[in-house]
DRENBA-756212 format. One record per atom (N, C-alpha, C): residue number from 1; x, y, z. Coordinates in steps of 0.05 Angstrom, whole numbers, padded with zeros to 5 digits. Atoms other than C-alpha are relative to their C-alpha. Example, Ala and Ser with C-alpha at 12.3 -4.5 7.8 and 13.67 -1.06 7.14 Angstrom:
<node nr="1" px="00018" py="-00024" pz="00000"/>
<node nr="1" px="00246" py="-00090" pz="00156"/>
<node nr="1" px="00018" py="00024" pz="00000"/>
<node nr="2" px="-00016" py="-00024" pz="-00001"/>
<node nr="2" px="00273" py="-00021" pz="00143"/>
<node nr="2" px="-00015" py="00022" pz="00014"/>
This chain:
<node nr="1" px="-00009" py="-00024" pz="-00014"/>
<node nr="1" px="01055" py="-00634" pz="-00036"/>
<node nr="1" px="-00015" py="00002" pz="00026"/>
<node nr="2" px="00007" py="-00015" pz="-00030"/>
<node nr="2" px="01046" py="-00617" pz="00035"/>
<node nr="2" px="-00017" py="00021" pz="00001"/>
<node nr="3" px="00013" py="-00033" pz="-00017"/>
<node nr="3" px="01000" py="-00562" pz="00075"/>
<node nr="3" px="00011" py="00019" pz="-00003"/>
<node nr="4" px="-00027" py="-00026" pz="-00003"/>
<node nr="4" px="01065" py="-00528" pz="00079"/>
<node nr="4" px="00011" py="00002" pz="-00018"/>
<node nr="5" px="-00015" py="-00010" pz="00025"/>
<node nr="5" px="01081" py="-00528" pz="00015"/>
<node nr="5" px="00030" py="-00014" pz="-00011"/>
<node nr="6" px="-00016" py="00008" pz="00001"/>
<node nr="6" px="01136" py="-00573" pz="00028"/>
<node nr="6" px="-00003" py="-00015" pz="-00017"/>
<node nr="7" px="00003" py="00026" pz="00008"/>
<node nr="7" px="01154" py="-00638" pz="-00018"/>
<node nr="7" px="00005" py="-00024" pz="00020"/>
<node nr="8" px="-00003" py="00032" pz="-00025"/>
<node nr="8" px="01140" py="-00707" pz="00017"/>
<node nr="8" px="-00003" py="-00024" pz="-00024"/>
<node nr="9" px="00010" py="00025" pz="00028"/>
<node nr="9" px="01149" py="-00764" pz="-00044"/>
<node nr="9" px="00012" py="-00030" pz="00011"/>
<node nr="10" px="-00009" py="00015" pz="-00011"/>
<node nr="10" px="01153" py="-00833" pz="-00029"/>
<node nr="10" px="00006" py="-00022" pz="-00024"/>
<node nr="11" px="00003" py="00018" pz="00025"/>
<node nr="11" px="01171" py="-00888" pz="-00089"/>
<node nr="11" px="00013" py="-00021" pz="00013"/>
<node nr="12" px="-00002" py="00033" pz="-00001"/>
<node nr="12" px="01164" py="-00965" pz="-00091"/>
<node nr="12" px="-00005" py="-00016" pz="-00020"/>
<node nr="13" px="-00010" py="00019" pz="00018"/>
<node nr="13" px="01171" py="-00981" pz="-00158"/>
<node nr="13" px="00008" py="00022" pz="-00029"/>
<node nr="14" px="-00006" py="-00024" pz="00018"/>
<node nr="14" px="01195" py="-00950" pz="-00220"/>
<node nr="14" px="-00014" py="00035" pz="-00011"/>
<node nr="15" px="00019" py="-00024" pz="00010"/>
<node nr="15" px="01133" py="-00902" pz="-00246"/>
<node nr="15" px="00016" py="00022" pz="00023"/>
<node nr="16" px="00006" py="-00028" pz="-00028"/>
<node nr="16" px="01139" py="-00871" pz="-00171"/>
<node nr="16" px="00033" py="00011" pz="00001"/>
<node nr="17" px="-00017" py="-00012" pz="-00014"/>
<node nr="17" px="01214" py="-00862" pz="-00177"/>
<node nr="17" px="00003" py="00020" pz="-00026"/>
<node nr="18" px="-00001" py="-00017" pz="00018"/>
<node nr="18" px="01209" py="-00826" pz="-00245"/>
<node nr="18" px="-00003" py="00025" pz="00008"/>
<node nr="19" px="00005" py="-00027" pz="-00011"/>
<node nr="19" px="01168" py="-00779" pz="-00213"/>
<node nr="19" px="00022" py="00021" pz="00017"/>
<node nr="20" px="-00027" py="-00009" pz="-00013"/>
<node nr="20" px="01229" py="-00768" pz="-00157"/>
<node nr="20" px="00021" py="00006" pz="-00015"/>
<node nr="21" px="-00017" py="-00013" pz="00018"/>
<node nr="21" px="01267" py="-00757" pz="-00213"/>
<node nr="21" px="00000" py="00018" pz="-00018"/>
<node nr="22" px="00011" py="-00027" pz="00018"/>
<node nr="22" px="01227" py="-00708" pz="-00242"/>
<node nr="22" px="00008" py="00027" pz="00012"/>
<node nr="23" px="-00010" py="-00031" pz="-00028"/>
<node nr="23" px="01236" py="-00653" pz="-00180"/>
<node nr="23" px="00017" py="-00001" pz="00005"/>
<node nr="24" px="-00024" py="-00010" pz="-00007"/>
<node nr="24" px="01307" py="-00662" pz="-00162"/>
<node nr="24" px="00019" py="-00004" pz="-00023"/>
<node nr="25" px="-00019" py="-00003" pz="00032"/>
<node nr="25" px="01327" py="-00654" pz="-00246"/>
<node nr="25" px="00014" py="00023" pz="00015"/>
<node nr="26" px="-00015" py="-00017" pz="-00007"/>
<node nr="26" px="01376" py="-00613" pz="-00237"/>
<node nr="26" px="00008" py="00016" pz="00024"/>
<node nr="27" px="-00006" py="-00008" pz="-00021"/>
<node nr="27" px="01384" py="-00604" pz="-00170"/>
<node nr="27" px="00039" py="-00006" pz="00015"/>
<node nr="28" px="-00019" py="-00003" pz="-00006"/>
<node nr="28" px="01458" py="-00586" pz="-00147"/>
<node nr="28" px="00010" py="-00026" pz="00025"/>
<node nr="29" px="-00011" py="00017" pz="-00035"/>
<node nr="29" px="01497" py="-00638" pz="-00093"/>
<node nr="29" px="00021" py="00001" pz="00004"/>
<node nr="30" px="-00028" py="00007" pz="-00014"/>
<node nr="30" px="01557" py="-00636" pz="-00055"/>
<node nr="30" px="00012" py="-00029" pz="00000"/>
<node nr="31" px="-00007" py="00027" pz="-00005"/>
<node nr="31" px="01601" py="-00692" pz="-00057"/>
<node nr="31" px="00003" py="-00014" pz="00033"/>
<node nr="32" px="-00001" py="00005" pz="-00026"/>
<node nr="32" px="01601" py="-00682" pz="00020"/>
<node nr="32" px="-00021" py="-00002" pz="00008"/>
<node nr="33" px="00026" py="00008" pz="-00011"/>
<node nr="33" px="01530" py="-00693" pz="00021"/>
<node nr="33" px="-00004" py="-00020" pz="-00014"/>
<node nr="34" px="00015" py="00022" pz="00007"/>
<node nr="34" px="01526" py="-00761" pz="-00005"/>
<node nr="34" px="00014" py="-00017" pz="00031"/>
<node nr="35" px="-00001" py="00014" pz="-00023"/>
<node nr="35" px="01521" py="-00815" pz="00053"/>
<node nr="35" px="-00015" py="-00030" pz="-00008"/>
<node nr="36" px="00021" py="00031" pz="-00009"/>
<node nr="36" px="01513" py="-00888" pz="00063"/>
<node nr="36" px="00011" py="-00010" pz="00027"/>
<node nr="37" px="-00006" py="00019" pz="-00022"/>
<node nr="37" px="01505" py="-00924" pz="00123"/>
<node nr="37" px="-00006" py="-00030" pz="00003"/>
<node nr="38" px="-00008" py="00031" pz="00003"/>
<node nr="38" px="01524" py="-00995" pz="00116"/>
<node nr="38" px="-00019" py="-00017" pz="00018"/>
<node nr="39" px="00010" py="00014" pz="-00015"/>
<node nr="39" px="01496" py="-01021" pz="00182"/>
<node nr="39" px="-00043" py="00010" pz="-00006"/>
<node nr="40" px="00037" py="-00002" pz="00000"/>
<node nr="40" px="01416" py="-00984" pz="00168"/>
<node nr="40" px="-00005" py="-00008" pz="-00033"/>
<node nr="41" px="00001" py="-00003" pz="00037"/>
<node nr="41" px="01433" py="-00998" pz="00089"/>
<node nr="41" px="-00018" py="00017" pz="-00008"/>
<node nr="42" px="00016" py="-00025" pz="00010"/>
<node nr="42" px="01409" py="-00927" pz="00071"/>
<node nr="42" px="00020" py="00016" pz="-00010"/>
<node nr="43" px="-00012" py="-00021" pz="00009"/>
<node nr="43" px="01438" py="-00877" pz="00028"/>
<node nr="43" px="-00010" py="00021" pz="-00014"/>
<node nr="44" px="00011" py="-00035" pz="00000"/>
<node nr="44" px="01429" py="-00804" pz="00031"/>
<node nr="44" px="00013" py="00012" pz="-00014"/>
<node nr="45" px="-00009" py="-00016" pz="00013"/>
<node nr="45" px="01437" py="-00748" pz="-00009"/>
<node nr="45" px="-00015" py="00024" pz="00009"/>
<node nr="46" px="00018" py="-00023" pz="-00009"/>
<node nr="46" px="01414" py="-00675" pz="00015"/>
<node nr="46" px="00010" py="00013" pz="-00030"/>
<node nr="47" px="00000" py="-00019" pz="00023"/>
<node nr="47" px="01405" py="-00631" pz="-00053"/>
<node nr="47" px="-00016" py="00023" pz="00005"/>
<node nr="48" px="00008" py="-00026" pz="00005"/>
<node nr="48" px="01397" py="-00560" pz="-00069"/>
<node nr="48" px="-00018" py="-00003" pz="-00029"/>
<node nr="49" px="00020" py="00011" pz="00028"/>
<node nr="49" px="01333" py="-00576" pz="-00111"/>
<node nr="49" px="-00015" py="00033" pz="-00017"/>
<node nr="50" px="00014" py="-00022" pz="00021"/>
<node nr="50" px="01301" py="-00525" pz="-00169"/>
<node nr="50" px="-00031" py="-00005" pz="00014"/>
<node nr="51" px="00035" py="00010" pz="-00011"/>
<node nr="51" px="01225" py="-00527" pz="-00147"/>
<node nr="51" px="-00018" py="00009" pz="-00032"/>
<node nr="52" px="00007" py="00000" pz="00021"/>
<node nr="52" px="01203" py="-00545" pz="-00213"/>
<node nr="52" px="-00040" py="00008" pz="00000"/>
<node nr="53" px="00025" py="00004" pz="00003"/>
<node nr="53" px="01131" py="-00543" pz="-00191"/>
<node nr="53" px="-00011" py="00028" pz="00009"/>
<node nr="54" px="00012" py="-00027" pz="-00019"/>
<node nr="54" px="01131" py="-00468" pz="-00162"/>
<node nr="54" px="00016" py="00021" pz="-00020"/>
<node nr="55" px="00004" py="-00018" pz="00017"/>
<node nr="55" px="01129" py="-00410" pz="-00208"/>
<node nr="55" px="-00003" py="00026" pz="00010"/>
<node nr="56" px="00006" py="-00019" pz="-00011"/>
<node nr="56" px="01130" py="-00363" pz="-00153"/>
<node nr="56" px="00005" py="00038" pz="-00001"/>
<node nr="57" px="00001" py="-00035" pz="-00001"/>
<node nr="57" px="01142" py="-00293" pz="-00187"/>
<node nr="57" px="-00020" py="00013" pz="00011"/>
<node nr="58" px="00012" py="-00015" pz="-00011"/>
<node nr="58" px="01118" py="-00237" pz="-00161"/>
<node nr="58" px="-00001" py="00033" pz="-00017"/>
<node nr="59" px="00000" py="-00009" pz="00018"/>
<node nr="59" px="01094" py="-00183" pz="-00191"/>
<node nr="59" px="00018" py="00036" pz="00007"/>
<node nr="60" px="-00022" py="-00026" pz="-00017"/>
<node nr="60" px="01144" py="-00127" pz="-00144"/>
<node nr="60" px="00026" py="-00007" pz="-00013"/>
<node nr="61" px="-00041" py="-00003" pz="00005"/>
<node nr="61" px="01211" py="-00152" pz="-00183"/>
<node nr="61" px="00010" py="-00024" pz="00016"/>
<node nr="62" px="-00021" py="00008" pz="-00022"/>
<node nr="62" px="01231" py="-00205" pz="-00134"/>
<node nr="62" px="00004" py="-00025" pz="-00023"/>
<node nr="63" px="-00018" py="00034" pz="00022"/>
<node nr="63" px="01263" py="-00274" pz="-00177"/>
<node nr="63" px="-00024" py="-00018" pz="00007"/>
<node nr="64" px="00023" py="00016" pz="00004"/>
<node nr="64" px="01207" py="-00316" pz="-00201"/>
<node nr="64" px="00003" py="-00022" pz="-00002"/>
<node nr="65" px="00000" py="00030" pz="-00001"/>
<node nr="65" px="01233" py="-00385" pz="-00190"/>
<node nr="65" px="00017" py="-00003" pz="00034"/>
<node nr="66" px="-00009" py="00009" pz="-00029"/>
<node nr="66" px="01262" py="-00416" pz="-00122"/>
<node nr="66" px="00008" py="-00032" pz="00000"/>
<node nr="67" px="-00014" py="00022" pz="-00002"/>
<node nr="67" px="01300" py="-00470" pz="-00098"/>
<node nr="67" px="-00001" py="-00013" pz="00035"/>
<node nr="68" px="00004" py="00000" pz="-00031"/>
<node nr="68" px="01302" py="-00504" pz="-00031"/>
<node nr="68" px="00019" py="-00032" pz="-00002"/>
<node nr="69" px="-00023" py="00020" pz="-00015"/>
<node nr="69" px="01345" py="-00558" pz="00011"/>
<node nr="69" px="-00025" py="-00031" pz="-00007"/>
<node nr="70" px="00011" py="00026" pz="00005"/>
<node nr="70" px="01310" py="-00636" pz="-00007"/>
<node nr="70" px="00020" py="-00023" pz="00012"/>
<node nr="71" px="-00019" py="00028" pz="-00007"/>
<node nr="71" px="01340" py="-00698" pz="00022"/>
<node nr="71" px="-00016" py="-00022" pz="-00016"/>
<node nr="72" px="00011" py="00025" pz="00012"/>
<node nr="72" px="01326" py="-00760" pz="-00010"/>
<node nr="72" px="00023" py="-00027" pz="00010"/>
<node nr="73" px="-00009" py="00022" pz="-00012"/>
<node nr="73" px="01341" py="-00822" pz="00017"/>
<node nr="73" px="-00009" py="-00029" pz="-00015"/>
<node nr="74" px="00004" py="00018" pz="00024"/>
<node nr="74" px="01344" py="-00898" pz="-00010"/>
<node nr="74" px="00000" py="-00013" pz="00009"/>
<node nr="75" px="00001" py="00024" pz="-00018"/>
<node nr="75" px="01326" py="-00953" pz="00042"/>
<node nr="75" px="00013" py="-00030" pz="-00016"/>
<node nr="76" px="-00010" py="00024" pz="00007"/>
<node nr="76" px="01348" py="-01026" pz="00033"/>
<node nr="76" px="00024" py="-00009" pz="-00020"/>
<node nr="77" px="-00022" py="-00002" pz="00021"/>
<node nr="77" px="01418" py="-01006" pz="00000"/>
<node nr="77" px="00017" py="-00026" pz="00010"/>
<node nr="78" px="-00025" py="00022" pz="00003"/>
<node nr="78" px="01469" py="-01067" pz="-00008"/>
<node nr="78" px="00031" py="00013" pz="00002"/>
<node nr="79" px="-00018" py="-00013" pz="00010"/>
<node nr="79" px="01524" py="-01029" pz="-00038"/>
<node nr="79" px="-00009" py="00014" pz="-00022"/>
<node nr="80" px="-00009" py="-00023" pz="00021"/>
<node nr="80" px="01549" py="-00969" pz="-00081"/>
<node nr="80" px="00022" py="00007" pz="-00009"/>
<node nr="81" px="-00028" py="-00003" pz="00018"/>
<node nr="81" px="01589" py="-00954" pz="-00138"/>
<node nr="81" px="00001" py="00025" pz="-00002"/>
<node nr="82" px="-00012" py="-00030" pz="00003"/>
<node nr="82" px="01620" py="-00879" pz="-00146"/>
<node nr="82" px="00018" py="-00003" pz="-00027"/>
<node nr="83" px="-00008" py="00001" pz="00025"/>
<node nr="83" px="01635" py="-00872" pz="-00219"/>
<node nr="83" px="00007" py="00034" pz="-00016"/>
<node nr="84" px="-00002" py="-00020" pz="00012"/>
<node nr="84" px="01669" py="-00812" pz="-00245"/>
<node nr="84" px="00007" py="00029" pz="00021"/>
<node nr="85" px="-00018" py="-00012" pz="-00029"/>
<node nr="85" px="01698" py="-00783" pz="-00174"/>
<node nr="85" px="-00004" py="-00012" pz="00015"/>
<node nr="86" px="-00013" py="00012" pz="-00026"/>
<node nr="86" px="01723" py="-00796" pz="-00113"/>
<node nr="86" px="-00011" py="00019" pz="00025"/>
<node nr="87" px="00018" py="-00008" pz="-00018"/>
<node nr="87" px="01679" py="-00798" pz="-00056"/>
<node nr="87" px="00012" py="00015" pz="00017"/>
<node nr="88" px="-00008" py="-00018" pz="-00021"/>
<node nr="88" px="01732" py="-00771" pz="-00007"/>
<node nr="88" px="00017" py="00018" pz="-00011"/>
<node nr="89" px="-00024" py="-00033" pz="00003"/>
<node nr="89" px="01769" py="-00703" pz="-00008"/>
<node nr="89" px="-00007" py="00004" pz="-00022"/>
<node nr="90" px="00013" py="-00018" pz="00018"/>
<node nr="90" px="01720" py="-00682" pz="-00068"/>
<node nr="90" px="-00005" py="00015" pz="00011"/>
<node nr="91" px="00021" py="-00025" pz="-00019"/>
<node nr="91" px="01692" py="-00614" pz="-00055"/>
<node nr="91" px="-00014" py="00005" pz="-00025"/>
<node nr="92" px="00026" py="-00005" pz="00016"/>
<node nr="92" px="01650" py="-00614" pz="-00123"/>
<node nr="92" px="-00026" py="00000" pz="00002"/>
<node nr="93" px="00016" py="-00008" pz="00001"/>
<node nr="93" px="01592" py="-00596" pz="-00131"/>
<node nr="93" px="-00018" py="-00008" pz="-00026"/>
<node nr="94" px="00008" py="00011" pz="00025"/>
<node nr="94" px="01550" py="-00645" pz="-00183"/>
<node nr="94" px="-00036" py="00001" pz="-00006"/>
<node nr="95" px="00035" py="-00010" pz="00009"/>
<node nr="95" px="01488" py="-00626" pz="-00219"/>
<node nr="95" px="-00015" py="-00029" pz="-00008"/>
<node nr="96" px="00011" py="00025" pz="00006"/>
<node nr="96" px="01440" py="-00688" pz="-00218"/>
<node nr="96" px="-00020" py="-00004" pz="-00021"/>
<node nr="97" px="00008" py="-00008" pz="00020"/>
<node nr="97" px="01409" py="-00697" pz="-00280"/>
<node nr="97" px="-00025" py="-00031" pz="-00002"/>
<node nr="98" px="00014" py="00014" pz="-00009"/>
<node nr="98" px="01367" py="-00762" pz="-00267"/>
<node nr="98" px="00005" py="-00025" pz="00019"/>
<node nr="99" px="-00002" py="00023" pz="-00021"/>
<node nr="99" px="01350" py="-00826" pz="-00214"/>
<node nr="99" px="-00017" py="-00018" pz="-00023"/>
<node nr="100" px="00008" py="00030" pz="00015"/>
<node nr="100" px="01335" py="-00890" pz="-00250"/>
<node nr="100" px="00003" py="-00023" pz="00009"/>
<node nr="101" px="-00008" py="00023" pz="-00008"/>
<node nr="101" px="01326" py="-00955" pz="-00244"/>
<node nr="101" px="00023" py="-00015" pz="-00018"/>
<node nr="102" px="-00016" py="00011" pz="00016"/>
<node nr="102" px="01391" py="-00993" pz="-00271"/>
<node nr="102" px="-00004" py="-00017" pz="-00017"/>
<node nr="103" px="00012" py="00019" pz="00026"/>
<node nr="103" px="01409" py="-01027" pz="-00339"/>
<node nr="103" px="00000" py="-00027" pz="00023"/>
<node nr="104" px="00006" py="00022" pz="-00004"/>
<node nr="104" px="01426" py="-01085" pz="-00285"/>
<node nr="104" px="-00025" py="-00003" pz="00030"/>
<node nr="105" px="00028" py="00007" pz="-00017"/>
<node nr="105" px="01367" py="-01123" pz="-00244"/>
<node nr="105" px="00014" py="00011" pz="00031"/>
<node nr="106" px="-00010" py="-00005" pz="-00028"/>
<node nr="106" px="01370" py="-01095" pz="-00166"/>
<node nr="106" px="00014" py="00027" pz="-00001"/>
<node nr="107" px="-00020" py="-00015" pz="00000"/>
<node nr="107" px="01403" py="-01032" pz="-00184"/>
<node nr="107" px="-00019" py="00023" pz="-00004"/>
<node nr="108" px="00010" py="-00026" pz="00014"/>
<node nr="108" px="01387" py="-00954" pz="-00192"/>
<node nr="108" px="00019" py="00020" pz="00005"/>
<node nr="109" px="-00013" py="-00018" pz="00007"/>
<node nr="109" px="01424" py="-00907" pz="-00219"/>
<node nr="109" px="-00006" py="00034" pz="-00002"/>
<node nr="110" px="00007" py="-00023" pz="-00006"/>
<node nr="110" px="01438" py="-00835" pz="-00201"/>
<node nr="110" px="00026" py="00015" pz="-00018"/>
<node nr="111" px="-00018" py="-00006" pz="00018"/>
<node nr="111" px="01466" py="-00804" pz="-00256"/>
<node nr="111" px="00003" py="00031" pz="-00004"/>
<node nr="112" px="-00021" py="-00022" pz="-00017"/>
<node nr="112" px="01512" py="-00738" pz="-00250"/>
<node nr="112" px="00000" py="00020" pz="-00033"/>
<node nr="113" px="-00010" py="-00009" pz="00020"/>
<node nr="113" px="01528" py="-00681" pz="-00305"/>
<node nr="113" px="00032" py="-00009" pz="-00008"/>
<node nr="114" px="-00025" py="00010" pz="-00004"/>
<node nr="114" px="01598" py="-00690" pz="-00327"/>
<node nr="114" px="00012" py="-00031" pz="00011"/>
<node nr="115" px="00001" py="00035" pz="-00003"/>
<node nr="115" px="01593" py="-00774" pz="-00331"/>
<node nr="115" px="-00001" py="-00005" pz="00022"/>
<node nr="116" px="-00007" py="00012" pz="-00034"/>
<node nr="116" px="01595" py="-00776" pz="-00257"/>
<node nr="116" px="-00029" py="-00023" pz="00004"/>
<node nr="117" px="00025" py="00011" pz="-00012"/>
<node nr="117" px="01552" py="-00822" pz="-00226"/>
<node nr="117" px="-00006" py="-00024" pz="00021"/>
<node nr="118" px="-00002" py="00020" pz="-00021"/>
<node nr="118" px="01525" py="-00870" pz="-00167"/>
<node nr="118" px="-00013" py="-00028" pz="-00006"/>
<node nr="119" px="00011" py="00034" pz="00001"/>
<node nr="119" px="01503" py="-00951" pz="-00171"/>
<node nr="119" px="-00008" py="00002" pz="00025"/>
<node nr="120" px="00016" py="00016" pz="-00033"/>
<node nr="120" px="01454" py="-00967" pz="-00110"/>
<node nr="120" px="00001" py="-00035" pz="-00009"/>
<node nr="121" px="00010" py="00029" pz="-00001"/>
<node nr="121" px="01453" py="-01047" pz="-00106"/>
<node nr="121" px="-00016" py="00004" pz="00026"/>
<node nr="122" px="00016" py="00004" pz="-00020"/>
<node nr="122" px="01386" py="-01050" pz="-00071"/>
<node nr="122" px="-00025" py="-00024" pz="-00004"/>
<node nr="123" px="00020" py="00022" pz="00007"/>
<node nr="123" px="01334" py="-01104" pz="-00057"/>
<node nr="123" px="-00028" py="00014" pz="-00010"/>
<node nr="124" px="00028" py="-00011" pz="00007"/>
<node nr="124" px="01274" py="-01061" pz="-00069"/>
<node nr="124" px="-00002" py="00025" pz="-00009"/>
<node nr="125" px="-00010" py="-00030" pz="00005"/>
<node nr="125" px="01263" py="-00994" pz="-00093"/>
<node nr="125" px="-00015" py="00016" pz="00014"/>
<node nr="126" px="00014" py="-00013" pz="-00029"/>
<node nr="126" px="01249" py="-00958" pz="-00023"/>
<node nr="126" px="00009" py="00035" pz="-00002"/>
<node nr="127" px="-00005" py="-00017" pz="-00002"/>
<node nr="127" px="01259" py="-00891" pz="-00036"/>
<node nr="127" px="-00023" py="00035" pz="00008"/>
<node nr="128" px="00009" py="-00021" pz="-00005"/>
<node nr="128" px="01239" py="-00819" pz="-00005"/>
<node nr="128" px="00015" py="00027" pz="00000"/>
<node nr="129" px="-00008" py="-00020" pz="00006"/>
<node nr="129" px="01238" py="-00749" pz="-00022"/>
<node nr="129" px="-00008" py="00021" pz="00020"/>
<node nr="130" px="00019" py="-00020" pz="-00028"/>
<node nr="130" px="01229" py="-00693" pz="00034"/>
<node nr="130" px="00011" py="00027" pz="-00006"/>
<node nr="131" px="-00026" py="-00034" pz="00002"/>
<node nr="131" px="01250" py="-00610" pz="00018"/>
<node nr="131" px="-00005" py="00002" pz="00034"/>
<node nr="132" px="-00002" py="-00008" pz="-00027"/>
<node nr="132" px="01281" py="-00593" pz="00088"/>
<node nr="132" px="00005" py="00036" pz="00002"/>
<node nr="133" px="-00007" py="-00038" pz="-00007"/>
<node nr="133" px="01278" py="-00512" pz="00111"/>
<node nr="133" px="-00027" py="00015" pz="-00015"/>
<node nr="134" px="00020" py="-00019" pz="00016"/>
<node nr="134" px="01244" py="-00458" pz="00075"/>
<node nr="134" px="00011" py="00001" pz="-00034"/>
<node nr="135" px="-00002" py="-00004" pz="00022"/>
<node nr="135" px="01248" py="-00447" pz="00002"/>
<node nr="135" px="00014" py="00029" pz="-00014"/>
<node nr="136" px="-00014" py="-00022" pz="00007"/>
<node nr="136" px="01291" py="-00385" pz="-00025"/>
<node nr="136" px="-00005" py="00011" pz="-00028"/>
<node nr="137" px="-00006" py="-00008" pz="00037"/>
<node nr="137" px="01286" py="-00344" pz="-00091"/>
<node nr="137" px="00025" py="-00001" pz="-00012"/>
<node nr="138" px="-00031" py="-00004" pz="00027"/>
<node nr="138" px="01335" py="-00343" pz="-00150"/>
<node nr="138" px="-00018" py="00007" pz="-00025"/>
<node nr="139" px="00013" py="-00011" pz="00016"/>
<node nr="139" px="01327" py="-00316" pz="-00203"/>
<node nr="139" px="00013" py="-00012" pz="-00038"/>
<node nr="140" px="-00018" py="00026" pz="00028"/>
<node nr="140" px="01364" py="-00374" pz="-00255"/>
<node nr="140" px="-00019" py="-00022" pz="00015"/>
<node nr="141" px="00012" py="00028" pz="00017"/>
<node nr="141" px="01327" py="-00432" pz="-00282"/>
<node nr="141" px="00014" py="-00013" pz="-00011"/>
<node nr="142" px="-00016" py="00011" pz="00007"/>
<node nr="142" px="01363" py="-00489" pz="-00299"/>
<node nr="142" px="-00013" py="-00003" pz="-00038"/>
<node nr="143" px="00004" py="00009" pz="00029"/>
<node nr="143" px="01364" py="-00497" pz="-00375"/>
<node nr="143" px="00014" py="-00021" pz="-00021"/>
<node nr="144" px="-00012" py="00024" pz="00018"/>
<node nr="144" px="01374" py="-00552" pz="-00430"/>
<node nr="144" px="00007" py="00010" pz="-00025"/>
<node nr="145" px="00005" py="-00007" pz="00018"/>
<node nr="145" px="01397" py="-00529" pz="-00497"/>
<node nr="145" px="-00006" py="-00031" pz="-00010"/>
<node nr="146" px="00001" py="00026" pz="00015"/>
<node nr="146" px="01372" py="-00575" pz="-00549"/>
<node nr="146" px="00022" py="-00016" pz="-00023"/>
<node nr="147" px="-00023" py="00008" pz="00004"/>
<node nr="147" px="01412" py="-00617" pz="-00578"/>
<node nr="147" px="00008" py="00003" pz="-00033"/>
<node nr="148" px="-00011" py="-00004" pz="00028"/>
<node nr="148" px="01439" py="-00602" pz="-00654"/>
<node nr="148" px="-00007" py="-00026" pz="-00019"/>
<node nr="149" px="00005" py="00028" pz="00018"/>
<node nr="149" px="01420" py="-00659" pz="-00708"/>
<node nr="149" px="00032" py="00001" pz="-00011"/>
């Protein structure tokens, strides 16, 4: 974490991307904010991330959790697979539930609520996490029920 409170995460091999998958659990994305650009082989995603690490109630009433804008980006992309919608003329809105490295070698997977999900084919695993703006209250926490035996 930043001076400013911001997140700055950088991962180059699996441990470090766990972690990047720890802070944008459940963080909301537009299907109009995913991006690749072919010629820099990078692909972006700006999320509306939970700020799992900030607990910031107050003790006047105001909503004791917050959320803020995160981009994350994925250097040395090849290609990507879009599994479970359609990249253009979506206007959903998919809750990201983790980033992994894939079952196949060269691959990491960004996997979606509702089966959705993306394939990176990349040569390395170059990835960064940055929250852009200021941070906002809410006053919802994302939650898991557990699962029934």
């Amino acid at each position: 974490m930043a001076a400013d409170g911001l997140l700055r995460l950088r991962a180059e091999d699996a441990d470090d991307l766990a972690v990047i998958s720890a802070v944008v659990q459940d963080a909301l994305v537009s299907v109009k904010d995913l991006t690749y650009d072919r010629a820099e082989r990078r692909f972006t995603l700006v999320a509306n991330r939970f700020r799992w690490e900030s607990q910031a109630g107050s003790p006047d009433g105001a909503p004791p959790f917050e959320r803020t804008l995160c981009a994350v980006a994925f250097s040395e992309v090849d290609r990507v697979a879009y599994r479970g919608f359609r990249r253009s003329g979506d206007e959903r809105i998919l809750s990201l539930l983790a980033i992994r490295p894939g079952s196949k070698s060269g691959t990491i997977d960004l996997e979606f609520s509702g089966d959705a999900a993306v394939r990176l084919g990349v040569a390395a695993i170059r990835v960064r996490a940055t929250d852009i703006g200021e941070p906002w209250p809410t006053a919802w926490q994302p939650d898991h029920a557990a699962e029934e035996p």
